[in-house]
C-alpha positions as CSV (number, residue, x, y, z in Angstrom):
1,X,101.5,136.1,127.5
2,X,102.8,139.1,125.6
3,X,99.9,141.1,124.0
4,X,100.4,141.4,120.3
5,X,98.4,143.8,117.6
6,X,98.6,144.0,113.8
7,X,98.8,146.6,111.7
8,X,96.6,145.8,108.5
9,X,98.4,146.7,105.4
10,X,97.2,145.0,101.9
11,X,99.7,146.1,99.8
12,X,102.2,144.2,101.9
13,X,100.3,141.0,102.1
14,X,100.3,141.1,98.4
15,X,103.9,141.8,97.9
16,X,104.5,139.1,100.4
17,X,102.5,136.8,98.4
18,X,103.8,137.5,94.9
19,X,107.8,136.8,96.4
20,X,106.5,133.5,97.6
21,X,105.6,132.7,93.8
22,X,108.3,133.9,93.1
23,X,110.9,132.0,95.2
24,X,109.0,129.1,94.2
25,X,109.3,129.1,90.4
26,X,112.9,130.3,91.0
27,X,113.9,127.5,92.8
28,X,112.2,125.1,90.4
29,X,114.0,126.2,87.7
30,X,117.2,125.6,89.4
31,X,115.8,122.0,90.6
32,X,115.7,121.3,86.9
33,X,118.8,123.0,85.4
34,X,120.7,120.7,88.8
35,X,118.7,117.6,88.0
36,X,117.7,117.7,84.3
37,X,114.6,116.9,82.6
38,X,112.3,114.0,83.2
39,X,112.6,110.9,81.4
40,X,109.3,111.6,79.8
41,X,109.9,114.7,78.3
42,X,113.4,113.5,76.9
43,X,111.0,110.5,75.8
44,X,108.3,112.6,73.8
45,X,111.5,114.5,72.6
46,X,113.1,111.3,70.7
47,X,109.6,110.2,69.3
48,X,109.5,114.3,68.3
49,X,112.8,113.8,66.5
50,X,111.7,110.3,64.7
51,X,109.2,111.4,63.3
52,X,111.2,114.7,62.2
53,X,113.1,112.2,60.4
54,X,110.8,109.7,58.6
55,X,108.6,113.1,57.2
56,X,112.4,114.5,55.9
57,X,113.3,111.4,54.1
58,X,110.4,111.3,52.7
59,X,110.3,114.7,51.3
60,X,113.7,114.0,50.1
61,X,112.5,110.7,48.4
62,X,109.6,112.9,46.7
63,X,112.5,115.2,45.8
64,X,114.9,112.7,44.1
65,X,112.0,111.5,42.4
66,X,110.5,114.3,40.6
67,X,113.8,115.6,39.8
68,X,114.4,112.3,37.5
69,X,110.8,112.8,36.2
70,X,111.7,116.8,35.3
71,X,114.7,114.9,33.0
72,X,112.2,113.1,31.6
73,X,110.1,116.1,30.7
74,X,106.9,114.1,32.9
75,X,106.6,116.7,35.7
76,X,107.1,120.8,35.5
77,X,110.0,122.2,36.5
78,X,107.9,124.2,39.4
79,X,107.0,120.9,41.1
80,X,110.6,119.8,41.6
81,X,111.0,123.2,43.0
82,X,108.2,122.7,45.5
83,X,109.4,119.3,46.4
84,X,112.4,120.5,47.3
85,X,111.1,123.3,49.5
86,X,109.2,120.9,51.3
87,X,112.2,119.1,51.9
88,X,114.4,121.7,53.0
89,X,110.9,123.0,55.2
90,X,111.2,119.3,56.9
91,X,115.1,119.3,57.4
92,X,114.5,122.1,58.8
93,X,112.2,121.1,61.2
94,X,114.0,117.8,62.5
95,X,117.3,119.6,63.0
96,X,114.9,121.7,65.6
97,X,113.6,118.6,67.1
98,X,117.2,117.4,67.6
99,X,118.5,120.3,69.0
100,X,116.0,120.2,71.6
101,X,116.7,116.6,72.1
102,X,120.0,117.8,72.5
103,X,119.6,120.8,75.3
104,X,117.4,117.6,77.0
105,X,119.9,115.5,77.9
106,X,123.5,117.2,77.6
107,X,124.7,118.4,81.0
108,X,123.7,122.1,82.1
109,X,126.0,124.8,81.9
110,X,128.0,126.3,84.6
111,X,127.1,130.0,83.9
112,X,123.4,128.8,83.6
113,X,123.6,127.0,87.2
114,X,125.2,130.6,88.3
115,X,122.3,133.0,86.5
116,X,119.8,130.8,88.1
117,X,121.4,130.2,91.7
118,X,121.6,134.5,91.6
119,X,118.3,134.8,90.7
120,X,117.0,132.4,93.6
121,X,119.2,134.4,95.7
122,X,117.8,137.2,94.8
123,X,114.2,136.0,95.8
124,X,114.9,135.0,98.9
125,X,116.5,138.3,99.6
126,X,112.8,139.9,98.5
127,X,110.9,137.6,100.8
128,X,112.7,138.0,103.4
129,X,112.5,142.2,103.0
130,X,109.0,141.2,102.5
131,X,109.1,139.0,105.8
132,X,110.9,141.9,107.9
133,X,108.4,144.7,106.6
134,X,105.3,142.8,107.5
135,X,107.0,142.3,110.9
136,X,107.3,145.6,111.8
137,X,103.5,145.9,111.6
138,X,103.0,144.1,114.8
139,X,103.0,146.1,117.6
140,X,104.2,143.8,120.4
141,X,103.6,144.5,124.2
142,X,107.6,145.1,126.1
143,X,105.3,143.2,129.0
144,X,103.5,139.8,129.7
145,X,100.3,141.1,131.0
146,X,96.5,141.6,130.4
147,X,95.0,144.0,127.7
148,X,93.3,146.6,130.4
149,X,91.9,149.3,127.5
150,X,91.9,149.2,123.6
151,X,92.1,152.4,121.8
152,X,91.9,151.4,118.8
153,X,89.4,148.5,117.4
154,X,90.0,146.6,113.3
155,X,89.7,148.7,110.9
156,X,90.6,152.0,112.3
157,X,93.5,154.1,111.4
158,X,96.9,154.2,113.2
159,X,99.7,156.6,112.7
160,X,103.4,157.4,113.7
161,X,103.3,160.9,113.5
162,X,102.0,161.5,116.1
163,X,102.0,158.1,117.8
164,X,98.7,156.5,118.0
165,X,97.7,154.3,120.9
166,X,96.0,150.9,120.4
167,X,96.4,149.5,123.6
168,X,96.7,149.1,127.4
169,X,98.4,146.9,129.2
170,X,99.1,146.0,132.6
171,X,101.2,143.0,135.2
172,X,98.2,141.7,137.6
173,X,100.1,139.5,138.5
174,X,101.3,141.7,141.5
175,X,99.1,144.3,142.8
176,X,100.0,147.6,144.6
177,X,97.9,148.9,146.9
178,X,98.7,152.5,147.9
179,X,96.9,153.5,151.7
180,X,96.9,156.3,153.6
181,X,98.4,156.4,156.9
182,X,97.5,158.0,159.9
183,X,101.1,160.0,160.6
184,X,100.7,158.7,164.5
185,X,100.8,155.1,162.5
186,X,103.8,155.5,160.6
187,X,106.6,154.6,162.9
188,X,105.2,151.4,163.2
189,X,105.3,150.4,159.5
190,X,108.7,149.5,157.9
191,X,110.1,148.2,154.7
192,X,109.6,144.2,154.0
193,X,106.8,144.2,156.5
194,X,103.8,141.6,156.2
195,X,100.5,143.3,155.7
196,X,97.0,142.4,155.5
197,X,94.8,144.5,152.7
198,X,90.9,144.3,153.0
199,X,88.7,146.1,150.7
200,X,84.7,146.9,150.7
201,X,84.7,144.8,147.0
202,X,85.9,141.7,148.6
203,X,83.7,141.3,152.0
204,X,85.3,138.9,154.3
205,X,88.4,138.3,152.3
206,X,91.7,139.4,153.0
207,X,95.1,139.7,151.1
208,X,98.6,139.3,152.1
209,X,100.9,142.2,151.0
210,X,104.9,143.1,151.5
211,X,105.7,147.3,152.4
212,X,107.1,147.9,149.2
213,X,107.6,151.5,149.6
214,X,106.9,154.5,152.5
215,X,106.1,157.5,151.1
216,X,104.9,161.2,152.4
217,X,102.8,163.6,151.0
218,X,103.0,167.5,152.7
């Protein structure tokens, strides 16, 4: 197959990493805007408001009451005014709780929808400049072939300027064999002619060839 090297670069692997995390809570946030929130939050949300409710009613009741006692003259005039702090403190708070009730379950907004649609767009677009960066860090073989020679091993430094090799490789698949003839042999080789190719490595074998090419050397 194709021989493939990578180019080691951290920073890129971290960058890659941090727009995954990122795509991810972006698209979660528009899953949520898109579907609204779960039935147990908007749960926990009305028992939030309820009890919002009983403590302000009874801080108004607590109120009323020492405001007729004041009339009376049986309580100062600075507790009525702290009972009525604490009951403007706990309207206060369950008009909060019903707000949030309210952002819960009413419909999301359009322009919402659109901010958080552009910002997922927008972090796909990084991964995928992430994606394509890494990419070019493989150095990819124009061949299918066998490595023959490495010049360069993990770890050590590459450069474009001036290019760096890292590797070598080679089709041996099909083999050339370049002989020397004898020039009173020649004329009886041509083009497209079967050959047989014997060589001290391989004793007692022999390999069938094609002339691919006649060439002469002065």
């Amino acid at each position: 197959g194709d021989a493939i090297a990578q180019i080691e670069n951290d920073d890129l692997k971290a960058q890659l990493a941090g727009a995954e995390a990122t795509l991810i809570v972006r698209e979660n946030e528009l899953l949520r805007l898109k579907t609204g929130a779960r039935e147990q939050e908007i749960s926990a949300s009305k028992a939030e408001l309820r009890q919002a409710e009983a403590a302000s009613s009874i801080a108004r009741s607590n109120w009323e009451r020492r405001a007729v006692l004041l009339v009376k003259q049986a309580v100062s005039k600075e507790a009525v005014e702290q009972a009525r702090a604490d009951y403007d403190t706990a309207q206060a708070r369950r008009d909060e709780a019903a707000q949030r009730l309210s952002l819960l379950v009413s419909p999301p907004r359009s322009e919402d929808v659109a901010i958080a649609q552009s910002n997922l767009d927008a972090a796909k677009a990084r991964l995928a400049e992430t994606a394509a960066q890494i990419e070019k860090t493989f150095v990819r073989s124009p061949i299918g072939g066998v490595v023959l020679k490495l010049y360069r091993r993990t770890g050590e430094t590459v450069s474009n300027f001036p290019p760096t090799p890292v590797a070598s490789v080679g089709d041996i698949g099909r083999l050339r064999v370049r002989a020397d003839i004898d020039e009173t042999d020649v004329a009886g080789i041509a083009l497209g002619q079967t050959v047989w190719i014997t060589a001290d490595a391989y004793r007692g074998r022999r390999f069938r060839g094609t002339v691919a090419q006649i060439g002469f050397q002065l």
